[in-house]
C-alpha positions, 0 to 999 in steps of 0.5 A: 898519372893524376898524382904527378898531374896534381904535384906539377900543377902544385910546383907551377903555382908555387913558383908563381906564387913566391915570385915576388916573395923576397924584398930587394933592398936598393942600396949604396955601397962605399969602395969597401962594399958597406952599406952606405945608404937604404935608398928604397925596396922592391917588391914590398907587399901591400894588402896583397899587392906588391910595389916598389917604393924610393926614398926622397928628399924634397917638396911634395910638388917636386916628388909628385906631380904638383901634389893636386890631385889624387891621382898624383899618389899610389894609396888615396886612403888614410887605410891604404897608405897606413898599410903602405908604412906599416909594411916599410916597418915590417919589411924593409927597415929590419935587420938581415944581411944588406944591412940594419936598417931597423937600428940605423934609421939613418942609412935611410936616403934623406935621414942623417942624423943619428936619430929616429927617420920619419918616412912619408906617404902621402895621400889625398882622399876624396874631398880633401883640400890639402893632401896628408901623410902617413909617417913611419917612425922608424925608432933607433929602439923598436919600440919608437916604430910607429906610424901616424897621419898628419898633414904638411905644406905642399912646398914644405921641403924636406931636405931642410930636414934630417929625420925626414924624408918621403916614400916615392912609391910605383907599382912593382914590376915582376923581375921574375917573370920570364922564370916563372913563364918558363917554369909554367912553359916546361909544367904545361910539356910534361902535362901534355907529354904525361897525357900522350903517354896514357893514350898511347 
């Protein structure tokens, strides 16, 4: 009976584990169901917490409450928001089924032109009199992917722009909550019933 307590107590924290494992690519499709623009992700990690992040065009005022305080922003180190990128480029601008975002930088929401799309997180640290960002170069070769941290007008308008754009990001929500709740539900019945069988 321990065994198959230790094997249950596995399978459970294994499913709550991986619930939020997979990236959902949000996407635009046209009538023929191509890929027509990346316009975000859910569930990328970053430094172990997972987010959901938009890409959008326009100023940082419009995108982020004013964009005056720290609060306005999700990472507020030049640290966080690097590992925030540096996941963008690992996890959602790759190759795989929805689409290749890694060589077609410009299905990203706000990059058009056929070249490299620069995506901005913005942060503000402690102290700071004018907020920064973190750009994610996502290169038409994988070796243009890089990132890099520089400073931008709080009015600056990106829409003016076709290689650039801003990551809008918000914390994830767990979509697979009530299967993991349910999976957790049905371990806990076969512990319980395992354990009135021995007394019994």
């Amino acid at each position: 009976m321990k065994v198959i307590k230790v094997i249950c107590t596995l399978f459970i924290f294994g499913f709550v584990s991986v619930s939020h494992a997979a990236v959902i690519f949000i996407t635009e499709k046209d009538a023929n169901g191509t890929v027509t623009s990346l316009l975000g992700a859910d569930n990328v990690e970053v430094n172990g917490l997972f987010y959901n992040v938009r890409f959008l065009d326009g100023t940082c005022i419009a995108l982020f409450n004013d964009c005056d305080d720290r609060t306005d922003f999700v990472f507020n180190t030049v640290d966080t928001a690097t590992a925030a990128s540096e996941a963008l480029l690992a996890q959602v601008f790759v190759s795989g089924i929805k689409g290749d975002f890694d060589a077609t930088p410009w299905l990203t929401n706000g990059c058009s032109g056929n070249n490299d799309c620069i995506v901005a997180t913005p942060f503000r640290e402690e102290g700071q009199g004018a907020f920064h960002y973190i750009g994610a170069v996502n290169g038409v070769n994988d070796v243009d992917d890089s990132v890099y941290v520089t400073s931008w007008d709080v009015d600056g308008d990106y829409a003016d722009f076709d290689n650039r754009t801003f990551a809008v990001w918000g914390e994830a929500v767990d979509a697979s909550a009530p299967g993991t709740a349910m999976i957790l539900l049905m371990g806990i019945a076969g512990l319980l019933v395992s354990q009135r069988r021995k007394q019994a």
